[in-house]
N, C-alpha and C positions, 0 to 999 in steps of 0.2 A: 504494500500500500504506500502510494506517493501524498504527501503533502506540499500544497501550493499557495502560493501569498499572494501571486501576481495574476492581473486577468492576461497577459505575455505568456507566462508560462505552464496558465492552463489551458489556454488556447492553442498552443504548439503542442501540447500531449493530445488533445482530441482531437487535432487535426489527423495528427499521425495515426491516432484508432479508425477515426473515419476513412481514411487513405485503405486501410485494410478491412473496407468493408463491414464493421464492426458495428452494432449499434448500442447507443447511450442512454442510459438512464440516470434520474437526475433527480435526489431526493434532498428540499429546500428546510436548513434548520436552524434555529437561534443558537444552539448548541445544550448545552446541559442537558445529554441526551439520556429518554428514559426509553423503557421497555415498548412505549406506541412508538418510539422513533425507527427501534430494532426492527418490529413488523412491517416499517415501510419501506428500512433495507432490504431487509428479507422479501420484501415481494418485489424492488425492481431489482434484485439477484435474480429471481426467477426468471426476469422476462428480459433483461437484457445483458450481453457479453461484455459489456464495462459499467462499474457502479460508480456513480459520484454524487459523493455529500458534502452538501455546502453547508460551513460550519461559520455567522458571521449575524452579530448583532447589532439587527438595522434600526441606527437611531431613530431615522425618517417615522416607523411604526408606534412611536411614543410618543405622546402629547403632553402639556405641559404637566408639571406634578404626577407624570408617573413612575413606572420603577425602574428605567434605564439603569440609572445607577444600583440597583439593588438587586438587579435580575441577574441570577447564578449561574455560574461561570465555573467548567473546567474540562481546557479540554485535554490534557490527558489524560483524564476519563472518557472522552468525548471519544478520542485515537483508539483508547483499548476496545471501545463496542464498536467502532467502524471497522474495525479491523476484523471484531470476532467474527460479524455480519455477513464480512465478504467487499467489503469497498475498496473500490482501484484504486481513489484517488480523494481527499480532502479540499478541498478548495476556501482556505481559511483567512480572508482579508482582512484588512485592516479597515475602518472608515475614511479614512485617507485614500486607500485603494480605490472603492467604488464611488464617492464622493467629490469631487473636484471642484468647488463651486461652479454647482451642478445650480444653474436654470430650468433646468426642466422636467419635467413629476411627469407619471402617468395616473390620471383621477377617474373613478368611476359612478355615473349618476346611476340612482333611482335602486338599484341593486345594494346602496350602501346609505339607505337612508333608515332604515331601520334596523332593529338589535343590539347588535355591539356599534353600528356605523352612529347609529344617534345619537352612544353618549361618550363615544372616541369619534368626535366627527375628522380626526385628518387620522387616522388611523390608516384605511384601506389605500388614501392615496399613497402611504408610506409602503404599501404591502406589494400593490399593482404596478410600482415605480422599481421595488428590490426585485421583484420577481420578473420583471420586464426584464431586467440589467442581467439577472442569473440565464434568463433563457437566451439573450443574447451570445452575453457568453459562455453558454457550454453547449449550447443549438443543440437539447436532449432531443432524442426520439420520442419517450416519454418521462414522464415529470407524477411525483406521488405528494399526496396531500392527505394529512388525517381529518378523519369528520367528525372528529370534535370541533375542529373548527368548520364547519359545516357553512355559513357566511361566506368565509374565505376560499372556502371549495369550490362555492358557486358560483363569486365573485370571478376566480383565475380561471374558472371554467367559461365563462362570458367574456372575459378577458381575451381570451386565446381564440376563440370565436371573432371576436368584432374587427380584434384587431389581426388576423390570417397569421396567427402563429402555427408551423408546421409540426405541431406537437400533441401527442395523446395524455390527457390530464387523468389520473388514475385515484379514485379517494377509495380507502381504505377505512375499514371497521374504526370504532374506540378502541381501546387498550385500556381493560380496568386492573384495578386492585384488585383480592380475593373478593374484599368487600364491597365491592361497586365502587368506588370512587373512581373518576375517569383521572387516568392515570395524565399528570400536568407537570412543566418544571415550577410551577408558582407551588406546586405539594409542600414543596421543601418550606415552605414558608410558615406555615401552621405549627404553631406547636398540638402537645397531645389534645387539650382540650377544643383546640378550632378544628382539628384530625379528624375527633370524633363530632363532631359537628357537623361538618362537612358532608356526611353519609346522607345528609338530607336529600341533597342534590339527586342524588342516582333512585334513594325510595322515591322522591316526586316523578322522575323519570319512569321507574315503575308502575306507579301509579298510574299517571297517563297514556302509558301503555294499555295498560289494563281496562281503564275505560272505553277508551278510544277504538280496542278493537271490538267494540260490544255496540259502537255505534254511538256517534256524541256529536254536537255541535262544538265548536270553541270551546265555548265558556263555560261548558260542564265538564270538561277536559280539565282547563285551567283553574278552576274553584278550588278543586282539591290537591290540586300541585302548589298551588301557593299555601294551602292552608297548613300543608306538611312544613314549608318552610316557614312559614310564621310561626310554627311553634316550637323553633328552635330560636333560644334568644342571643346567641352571637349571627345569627344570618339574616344579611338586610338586602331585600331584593331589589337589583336593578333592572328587571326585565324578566318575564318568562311571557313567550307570543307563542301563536298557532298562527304560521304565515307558509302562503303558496312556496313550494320546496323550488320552484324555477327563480321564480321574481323576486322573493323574497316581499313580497308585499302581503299585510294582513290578511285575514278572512275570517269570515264569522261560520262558514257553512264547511265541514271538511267534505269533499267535493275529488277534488285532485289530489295527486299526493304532496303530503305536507310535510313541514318541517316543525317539529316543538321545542323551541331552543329558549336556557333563560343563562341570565347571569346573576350572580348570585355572592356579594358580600360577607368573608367568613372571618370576622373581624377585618381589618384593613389588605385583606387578599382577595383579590376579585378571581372566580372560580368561573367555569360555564359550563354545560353539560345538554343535548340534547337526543331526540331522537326523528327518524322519518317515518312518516307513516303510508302504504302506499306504494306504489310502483313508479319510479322515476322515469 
């Protein structure tokens, strides 16, 4: 396994893969890799003859007063699971590397108006701009995305669409704990008591599963998924919708298949957790 600092010199080794026919896959991450990072090595191991994972924490994706500075860091931990995985190459820059007094953002409307986009409103331009810059430079064949972040799935999936990126967008399951908790690097952040707190998240998930396949409007979905969370007194809800799994735009009637996503305040760590209902 090669590690790279330069978009120079990681574009000179996938050249040379591409010369021999080879095709690339391309698994995008903040770094502080956990066990849903591993399943997404592991599935573009499966499906393509060179792995690369980008290991680089994009300031652009953090708005004012959030945890840039606080978000965990290591990566030779990061090296040892890219390595067990199967990954050719690391591609691990600096913000100097990809940033240059850079003018120009890639932003996305209507898709990013709700959920996480309404109350991180420059978030996703920060996500569609690194992600933009990653696919240029490593031009994967295909590219994997977990759907916990499910937003942003949809988003780089609309992304690659609009704007004729030559790339297959692949979203992969959650990755829990034993105990439901969708597996996150913000985990680290909880002590034991926000720990066990946190399991709200996944019984609401539950939950609304559970109704919803029994036949439910919105709001009879969403009653008891908040009321799981409100009665846990360190969890202060930012959000939990029932909205159209394409558009990402609300709905009152499920109809289509949907997406039930919330976020969810466990002391001072913002958590998110959802699920899809429905055939996409």
């Amino acid at each position: 396994m090669k590690v790279a600092a330069t978009v120079l010199e990681t574009r000179d080794m996938i050249r040379k893969w591409k010369q021999e026919g080879l095709t690339i896959g391309l698994v995008p991450t903040m770094g502080f890799l956990h066990e849903g990072h591993a399943s997404l090595i592991q599935k573009c191991r499966e499906e393509n003859d060179k792995v690369i994972v980008s290991v680089f924490l994009n300031p652009t994706q953090f708005g004012e007063n959030e945890d840039l500075a606080a978000y965990p860091r290591d990566f030779e931990r990061d090296m040892m699971l890219c390595e067990k995985m199967g990954a050719d190459l690391i591609f691990h820059p600096e913000p100097e590397e990809m940033y240059q007094d850079s003018c120009t953002f890639v932003n996305i409307t209507a898709l990013s108006d709700n959920l996480c986009g309404k109350t991180r409103p420059t978030h996703f331009k920060g996500v569609c701009t690194v992600v933009s810059k990653l696919f240029n430079i490593v031009t994967p064949d295909n590219a994997y995305f977990g759907q916990k972040d499910a937003q942003q799935l949809a988003i780089i999936k609309k992304m690659v669409k609009d704007l004729n990126f030559d790339i297959r967008i692949v979203g992969c399951p959650i990755v829990r704990e034993e105990d439901g908790l969708a597996k996150s690097s913000r985990n680290t952040y909880l002590n034991e008591e926000e720990r066990s707190a946190a399991l709200c998240l996944s019984k609401a998930v539950r939950e609304g599963q559970r109704i919803i396949s029994m036949g439910a409007d919105s709001e009879k979905v969403l009653g008891p998924m908040r009321e799981i969370i409100e009665k846990e007194p360190l969890a202060k809800i930012d959000y939990i919708n029932v909205v159209d799994a394409l558009t990402m735009h609300p709905v009152e009637r499920i109809e289509n298949p949907v997406l039930v996503a919330m976020a969810v305040y466990i002391g001072r760590t913002r958590l998110i957790d959802n699920f899809i209902y429905g055939e996409e």
